[in-house]
Biopython code that builds the backbone (N, CA, C, O; Angstrom):
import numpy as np
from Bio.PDB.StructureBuilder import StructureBuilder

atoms = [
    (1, "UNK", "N", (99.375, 80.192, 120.927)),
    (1, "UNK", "CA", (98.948, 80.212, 119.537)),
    (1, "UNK", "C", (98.180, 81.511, 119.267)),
    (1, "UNK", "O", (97.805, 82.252, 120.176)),
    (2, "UNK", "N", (97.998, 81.713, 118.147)),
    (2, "UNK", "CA", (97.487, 83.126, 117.762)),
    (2, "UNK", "C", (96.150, 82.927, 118.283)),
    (2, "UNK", "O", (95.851, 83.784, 119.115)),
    (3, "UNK", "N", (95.124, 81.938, 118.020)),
    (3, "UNK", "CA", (93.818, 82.020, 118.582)),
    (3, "UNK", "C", (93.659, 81.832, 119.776)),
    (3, "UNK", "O", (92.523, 81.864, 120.250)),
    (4, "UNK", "N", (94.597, 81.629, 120.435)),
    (4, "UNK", "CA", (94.409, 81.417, 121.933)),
    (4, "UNK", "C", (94.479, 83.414, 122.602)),
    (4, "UNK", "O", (93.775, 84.075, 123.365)),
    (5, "UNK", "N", (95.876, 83.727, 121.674)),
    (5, "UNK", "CA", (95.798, 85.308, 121.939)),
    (5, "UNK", "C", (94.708, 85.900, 121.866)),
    (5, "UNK", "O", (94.242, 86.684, 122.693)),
    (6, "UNK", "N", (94.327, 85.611, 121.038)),
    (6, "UNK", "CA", (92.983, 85.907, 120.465)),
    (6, "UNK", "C", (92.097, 86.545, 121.251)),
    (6, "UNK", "O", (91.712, 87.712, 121.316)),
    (7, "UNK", "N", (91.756, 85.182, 122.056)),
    (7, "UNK", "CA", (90.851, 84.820, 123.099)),
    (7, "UNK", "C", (90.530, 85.244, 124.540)),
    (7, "UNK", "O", (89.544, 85.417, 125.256)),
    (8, "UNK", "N", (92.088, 85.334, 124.607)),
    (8, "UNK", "CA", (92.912, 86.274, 125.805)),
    (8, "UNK", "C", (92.532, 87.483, 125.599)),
    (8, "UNK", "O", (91.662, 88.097, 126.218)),
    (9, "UNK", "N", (93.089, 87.797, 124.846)),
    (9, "UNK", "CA", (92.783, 89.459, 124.708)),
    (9, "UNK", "C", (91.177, 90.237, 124.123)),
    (9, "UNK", "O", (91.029, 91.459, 124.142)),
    (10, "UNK", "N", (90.240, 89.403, 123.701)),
    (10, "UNK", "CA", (88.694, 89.330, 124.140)),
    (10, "UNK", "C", (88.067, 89.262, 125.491)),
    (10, "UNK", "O", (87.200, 89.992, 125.971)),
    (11, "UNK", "N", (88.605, 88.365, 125.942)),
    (11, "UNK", "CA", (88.367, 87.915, 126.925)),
    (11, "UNK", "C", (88.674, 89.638, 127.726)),
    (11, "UNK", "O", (87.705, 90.318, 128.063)),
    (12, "UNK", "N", (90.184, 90.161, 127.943)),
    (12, "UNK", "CA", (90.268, 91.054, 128.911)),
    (12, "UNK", "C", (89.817, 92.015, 128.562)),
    (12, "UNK", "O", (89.181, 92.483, 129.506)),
    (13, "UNK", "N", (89.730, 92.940, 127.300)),
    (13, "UNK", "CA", (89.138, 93.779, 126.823)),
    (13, "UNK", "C", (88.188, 93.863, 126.223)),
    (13, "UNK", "O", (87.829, 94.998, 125.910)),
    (14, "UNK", "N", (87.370, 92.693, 125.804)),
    (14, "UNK", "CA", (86.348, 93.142, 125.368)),
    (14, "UNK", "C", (86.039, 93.465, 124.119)),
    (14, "UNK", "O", (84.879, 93.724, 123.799)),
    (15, "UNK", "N", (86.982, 93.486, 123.323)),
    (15, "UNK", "CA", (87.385, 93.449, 121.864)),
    (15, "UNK", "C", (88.491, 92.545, 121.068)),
    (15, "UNK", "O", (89.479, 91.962, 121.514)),
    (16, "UNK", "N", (88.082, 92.615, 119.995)),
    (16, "UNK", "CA", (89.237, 91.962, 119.252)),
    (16, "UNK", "C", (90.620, 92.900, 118.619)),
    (16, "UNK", "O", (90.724, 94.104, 118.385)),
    (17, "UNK", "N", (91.463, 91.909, 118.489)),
    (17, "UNK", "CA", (92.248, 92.463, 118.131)),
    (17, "UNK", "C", (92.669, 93.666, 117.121)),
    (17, "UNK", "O", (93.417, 94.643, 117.159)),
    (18, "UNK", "N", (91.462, 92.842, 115.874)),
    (18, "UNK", "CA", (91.107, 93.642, 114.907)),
    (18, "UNK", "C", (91.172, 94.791, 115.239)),
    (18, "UNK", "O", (92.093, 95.478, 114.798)),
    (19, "UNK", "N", (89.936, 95.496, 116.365)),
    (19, "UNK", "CA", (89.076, 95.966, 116.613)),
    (19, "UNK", "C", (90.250, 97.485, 117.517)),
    (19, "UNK", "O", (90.354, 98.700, 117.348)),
    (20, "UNK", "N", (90.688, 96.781, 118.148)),
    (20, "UNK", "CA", (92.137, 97.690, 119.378)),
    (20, "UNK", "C", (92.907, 97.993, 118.230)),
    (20, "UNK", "O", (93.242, 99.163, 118.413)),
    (21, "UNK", "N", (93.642, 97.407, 116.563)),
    (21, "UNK", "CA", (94.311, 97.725, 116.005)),
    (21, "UNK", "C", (93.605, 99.155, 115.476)),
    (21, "UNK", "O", (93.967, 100.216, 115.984)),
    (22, "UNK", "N", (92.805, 99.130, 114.661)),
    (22, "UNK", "CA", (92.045, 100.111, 114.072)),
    (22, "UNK", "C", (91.637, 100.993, 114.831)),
    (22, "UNK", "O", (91.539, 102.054, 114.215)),
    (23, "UNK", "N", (91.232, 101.107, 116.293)),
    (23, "UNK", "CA", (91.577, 102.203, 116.974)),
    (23, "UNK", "C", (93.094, 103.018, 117.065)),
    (23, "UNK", "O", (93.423, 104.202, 117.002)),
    (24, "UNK", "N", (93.677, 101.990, 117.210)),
    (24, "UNK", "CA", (94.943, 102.671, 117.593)),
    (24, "UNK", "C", (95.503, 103.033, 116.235)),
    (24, "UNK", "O", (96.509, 103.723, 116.394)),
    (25, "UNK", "N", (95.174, 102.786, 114.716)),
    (25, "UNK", "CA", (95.319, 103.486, 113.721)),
    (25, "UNK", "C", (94.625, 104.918, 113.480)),
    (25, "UNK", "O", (95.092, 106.002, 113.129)),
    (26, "UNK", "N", (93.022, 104.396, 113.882)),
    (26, "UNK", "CA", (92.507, 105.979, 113.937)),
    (26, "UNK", "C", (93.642, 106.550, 115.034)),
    (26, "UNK", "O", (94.815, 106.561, 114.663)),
    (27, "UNK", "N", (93.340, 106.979, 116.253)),
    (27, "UNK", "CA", (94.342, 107.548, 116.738)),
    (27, "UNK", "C", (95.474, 108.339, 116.675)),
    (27, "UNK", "O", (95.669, 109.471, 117.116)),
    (28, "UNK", "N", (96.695, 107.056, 115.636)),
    (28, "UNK", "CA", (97.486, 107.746, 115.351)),
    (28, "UNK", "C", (97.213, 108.974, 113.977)),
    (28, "UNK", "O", (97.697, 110.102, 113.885)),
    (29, "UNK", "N", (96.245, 108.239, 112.997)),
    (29, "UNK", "CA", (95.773, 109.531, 111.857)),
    (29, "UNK", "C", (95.200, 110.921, 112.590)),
    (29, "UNK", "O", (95.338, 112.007, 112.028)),
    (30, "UNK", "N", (94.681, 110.822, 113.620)),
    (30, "UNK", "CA", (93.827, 111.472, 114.105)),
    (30, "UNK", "C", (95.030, 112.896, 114.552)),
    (30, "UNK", "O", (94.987, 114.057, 114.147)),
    (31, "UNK", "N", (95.916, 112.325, 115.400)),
    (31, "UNK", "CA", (96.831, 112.764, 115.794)),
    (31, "UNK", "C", (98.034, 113.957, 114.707)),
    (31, "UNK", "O", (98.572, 115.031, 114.976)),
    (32, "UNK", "N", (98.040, 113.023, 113.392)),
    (32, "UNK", "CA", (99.077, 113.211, 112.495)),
    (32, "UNK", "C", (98.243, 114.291, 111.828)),
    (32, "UNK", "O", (98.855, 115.311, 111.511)),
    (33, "UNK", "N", (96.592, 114.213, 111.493)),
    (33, "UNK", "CA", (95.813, 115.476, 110.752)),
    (33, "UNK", "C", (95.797, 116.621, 111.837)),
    (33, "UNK", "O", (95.205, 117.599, 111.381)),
    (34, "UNK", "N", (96.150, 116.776, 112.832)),
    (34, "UNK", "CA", (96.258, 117.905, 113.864)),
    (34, "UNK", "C", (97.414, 118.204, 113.944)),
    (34, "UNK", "O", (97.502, 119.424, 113.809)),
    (35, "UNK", "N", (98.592, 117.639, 114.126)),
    (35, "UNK", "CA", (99.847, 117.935, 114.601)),
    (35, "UNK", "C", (100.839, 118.241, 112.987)),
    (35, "UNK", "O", (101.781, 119.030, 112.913)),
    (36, "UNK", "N", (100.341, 117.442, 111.907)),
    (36, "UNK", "CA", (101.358, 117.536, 110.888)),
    (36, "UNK", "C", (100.601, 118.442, 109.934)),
    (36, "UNK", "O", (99.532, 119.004, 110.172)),
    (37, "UNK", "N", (101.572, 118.520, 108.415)),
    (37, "UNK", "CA", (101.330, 118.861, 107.304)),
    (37, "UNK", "C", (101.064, 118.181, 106.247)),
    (37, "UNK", "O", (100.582, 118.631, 105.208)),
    (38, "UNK", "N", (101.500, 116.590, 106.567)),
    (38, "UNK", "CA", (100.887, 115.802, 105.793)),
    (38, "UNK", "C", (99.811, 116.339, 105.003)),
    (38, "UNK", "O", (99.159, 117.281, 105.454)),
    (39, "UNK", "N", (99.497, 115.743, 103.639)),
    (39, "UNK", "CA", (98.689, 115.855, 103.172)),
    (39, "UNK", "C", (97.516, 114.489, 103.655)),
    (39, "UNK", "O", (97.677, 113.273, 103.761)),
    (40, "UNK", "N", (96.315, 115.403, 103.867)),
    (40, "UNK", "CA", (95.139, 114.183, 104.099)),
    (40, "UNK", "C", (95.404, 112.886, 103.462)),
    (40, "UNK", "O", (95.650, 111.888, 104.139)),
    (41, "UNK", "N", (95.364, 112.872, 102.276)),
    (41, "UNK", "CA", (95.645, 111.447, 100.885)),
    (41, "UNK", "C", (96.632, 110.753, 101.533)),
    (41, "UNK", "O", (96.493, 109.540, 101.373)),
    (42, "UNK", "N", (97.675, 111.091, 102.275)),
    (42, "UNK", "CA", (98.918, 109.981, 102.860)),
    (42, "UNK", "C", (98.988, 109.525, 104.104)),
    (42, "UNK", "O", (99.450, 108.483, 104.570)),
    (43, "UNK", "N", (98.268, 110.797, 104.759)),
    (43, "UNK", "CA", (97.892, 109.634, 105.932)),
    (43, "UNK", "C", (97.472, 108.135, 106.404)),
    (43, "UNK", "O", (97.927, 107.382, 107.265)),
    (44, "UNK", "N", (96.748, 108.062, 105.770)),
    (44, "UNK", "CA", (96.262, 106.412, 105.870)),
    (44, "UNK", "C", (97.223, 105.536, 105.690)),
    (44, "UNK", "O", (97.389, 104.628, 106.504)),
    (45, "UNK", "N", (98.075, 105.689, 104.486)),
    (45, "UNK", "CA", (98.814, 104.904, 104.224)),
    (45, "UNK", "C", (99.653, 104.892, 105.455)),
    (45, "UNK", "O", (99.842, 103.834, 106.056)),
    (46, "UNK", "N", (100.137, 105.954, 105.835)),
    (46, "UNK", "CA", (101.273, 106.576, 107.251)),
    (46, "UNK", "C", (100.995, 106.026, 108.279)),
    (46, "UNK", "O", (101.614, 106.376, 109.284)),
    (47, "UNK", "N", (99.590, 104.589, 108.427)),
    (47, "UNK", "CA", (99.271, 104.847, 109.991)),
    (47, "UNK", "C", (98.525, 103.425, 109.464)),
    (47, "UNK", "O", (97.845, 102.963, 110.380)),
    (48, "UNK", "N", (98.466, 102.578, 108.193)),
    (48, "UNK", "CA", (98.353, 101.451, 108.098)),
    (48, "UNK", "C", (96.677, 101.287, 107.625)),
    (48, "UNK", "O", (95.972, 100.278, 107.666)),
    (49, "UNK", "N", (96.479, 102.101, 107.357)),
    (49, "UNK", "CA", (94.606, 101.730, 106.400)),
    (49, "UNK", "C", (94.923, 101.342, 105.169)),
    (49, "UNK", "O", (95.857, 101.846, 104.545)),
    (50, "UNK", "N", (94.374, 100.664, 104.838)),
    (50, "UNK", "CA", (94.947, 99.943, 103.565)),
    (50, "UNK", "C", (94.151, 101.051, 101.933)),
    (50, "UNK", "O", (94.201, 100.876, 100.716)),
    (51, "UNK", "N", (93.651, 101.881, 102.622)),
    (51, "UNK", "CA", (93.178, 102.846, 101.620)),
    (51, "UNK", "C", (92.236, 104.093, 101.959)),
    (51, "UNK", "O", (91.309, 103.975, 102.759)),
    (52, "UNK", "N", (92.507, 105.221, 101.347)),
    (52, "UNK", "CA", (92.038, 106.687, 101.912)),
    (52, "UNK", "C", (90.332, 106.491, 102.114)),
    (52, "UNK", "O", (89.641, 107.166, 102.878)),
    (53, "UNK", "N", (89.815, 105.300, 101.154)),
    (53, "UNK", "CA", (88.348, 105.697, 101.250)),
    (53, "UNK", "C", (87.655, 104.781, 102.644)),
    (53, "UNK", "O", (86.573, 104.910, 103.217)),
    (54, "UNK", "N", (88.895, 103.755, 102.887)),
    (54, "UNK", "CA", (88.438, 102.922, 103.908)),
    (54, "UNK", "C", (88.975, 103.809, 105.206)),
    (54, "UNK", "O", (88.348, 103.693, 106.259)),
    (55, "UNK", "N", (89.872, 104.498, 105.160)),
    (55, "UNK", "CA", (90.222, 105.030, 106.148)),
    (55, "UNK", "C", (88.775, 106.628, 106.729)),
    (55, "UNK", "O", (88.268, 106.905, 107.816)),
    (56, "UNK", "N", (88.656, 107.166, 105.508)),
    (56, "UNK", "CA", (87.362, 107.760, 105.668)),
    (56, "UNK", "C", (85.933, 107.673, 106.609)),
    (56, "UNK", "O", (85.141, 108.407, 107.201)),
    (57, "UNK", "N", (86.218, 106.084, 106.275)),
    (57, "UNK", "CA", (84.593, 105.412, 106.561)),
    (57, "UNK", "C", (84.898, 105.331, 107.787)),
    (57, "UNK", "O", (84.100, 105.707, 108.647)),
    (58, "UNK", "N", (86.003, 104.870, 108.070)),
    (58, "UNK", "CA", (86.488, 104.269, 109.629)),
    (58, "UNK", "C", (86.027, 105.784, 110.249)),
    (58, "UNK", "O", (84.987, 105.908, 110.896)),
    (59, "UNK", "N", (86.812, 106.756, 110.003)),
    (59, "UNK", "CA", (86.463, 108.076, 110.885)),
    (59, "UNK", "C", (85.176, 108.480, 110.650)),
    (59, "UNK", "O", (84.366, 108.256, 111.550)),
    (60, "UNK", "N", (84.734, 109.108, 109.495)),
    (60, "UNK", "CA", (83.074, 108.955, 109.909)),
    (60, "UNK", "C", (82.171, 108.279, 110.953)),
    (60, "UNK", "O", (81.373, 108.704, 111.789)),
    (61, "UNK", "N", (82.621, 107.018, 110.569)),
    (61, "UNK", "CA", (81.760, 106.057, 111.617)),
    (61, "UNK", "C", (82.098, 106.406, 112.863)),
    (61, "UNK", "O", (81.201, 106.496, 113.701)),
    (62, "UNK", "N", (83.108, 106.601, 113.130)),
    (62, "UNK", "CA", (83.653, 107.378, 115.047)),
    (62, "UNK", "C", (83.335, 108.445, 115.135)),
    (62, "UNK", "O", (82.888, 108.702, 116.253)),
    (63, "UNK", "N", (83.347, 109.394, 114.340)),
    (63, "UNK", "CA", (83.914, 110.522, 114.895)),
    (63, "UNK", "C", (82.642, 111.573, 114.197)),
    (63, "UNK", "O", (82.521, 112.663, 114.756)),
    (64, "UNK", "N", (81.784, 111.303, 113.107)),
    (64, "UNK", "CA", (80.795, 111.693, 112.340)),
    (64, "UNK", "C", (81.482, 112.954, 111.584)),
    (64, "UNK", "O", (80.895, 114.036, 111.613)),
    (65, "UNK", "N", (82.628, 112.833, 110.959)),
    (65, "UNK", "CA", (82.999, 113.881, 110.614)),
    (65, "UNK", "C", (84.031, 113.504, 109.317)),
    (65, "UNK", "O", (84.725, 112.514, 109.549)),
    (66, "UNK", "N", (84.286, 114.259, 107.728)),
    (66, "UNK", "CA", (85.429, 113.493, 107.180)),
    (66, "UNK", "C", (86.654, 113.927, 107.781)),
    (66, "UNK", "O", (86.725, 114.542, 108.845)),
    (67, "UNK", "N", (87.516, 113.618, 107.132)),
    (67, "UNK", "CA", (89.336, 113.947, 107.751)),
    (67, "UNK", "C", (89.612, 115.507, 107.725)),
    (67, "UNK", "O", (90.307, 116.214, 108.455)),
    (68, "UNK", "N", (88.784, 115.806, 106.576)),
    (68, "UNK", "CA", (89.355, 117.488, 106.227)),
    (68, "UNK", "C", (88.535, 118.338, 107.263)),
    (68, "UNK", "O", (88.852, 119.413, 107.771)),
    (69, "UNK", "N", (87.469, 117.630, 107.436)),
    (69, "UNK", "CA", (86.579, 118.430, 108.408)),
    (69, "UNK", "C", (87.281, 118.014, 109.778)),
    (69, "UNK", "O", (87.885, 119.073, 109.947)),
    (70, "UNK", "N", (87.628, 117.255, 110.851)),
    (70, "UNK", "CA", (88.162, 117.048, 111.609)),
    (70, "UNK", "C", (89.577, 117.850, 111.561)),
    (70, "UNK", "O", (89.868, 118.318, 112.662)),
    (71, "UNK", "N", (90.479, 118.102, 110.575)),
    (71, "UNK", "CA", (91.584, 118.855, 110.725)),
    (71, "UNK", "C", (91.478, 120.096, 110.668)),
    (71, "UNK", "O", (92.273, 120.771, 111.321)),
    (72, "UNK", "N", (90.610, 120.644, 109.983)),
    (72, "UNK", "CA", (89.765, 121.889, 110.042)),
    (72, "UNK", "C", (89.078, 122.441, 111.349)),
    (72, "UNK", "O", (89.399, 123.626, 111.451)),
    (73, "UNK", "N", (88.338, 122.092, 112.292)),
    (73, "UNK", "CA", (87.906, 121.804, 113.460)),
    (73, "UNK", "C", (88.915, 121.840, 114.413)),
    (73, "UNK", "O", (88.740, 122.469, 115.457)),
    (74, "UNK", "N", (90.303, 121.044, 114.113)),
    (74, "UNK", "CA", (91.251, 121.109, 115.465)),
    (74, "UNK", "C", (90.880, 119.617, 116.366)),
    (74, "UNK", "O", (91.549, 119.349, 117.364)),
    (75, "UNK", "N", (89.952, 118.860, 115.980)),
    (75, "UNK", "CA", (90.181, 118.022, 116.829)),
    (75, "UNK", "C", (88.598, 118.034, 116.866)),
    (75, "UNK", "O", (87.737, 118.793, 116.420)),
    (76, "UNK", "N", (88.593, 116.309, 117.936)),
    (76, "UNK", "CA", (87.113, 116.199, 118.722)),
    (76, "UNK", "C", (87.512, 115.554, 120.067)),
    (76, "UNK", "O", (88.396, 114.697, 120.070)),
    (77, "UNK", "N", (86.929, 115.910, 121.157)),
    (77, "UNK", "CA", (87.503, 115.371, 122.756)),
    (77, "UNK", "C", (86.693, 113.503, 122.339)),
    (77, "UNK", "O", (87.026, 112.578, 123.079)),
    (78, "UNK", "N", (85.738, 113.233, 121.196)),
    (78, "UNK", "CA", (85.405, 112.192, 121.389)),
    (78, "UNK", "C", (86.056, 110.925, 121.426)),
    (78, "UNK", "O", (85.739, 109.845, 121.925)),
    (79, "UNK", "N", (87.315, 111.425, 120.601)),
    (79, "UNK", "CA", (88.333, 110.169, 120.150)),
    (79, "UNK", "C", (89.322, 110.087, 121.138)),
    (79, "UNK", "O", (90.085, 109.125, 121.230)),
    (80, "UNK", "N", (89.340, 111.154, 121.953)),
    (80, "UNK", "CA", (90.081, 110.960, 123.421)),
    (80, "UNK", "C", (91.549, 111.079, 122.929)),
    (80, "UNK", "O", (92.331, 110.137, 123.063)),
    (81, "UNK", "N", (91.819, 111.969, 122.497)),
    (81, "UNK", "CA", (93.183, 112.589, 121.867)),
    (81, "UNK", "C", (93.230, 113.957, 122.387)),
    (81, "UNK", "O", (94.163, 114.701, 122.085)),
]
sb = StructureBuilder()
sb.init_structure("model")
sb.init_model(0)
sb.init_chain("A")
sb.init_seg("    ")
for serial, (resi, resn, name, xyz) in enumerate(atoms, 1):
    if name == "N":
        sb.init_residue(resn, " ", resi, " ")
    sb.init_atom(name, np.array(xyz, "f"), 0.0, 1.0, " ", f" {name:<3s}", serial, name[0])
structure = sb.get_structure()
């Protein structure tokens, strides 16, 4: 059952699911503002944030930096990319 997955996968990692998804969304944005031409504004959508300002907050909060400043920069070794 889904809450049993749940549970499982807390249990081994230490996080929730939630929690491993939204990494692995930062990630892939993280990836796509270094490697592509995308425009900043479509990323989020490209990688599943349900909106540019929530996707913002998410990287701030990791990474202390906005998107334009992080693609500008080239990257941070913090996000392990």
């Amino acid at each position: 059952s889904p809450s049993h997955l749940s549970r499982l996968f807390r249990s081994a990692t230490g996080r929730t699911l939630g929690q491993r998804l939204k990494e692995l969304r930062l990630e892939q944005a993280a990836a796509l503002l270094l490697e592509s031409t995308l425009p900043i504004t479509s990323i989020p959508l490209e990688v599943g944030f349900s909106s540019f300002s929530h996707f913002t907050q998410a990287l701030k909060r990791r990474l202390g930096v906005s998107p334009s400043h992080y693609r500008r920069r080239g990257g941070s070794p913090r996000l392990g990319i």
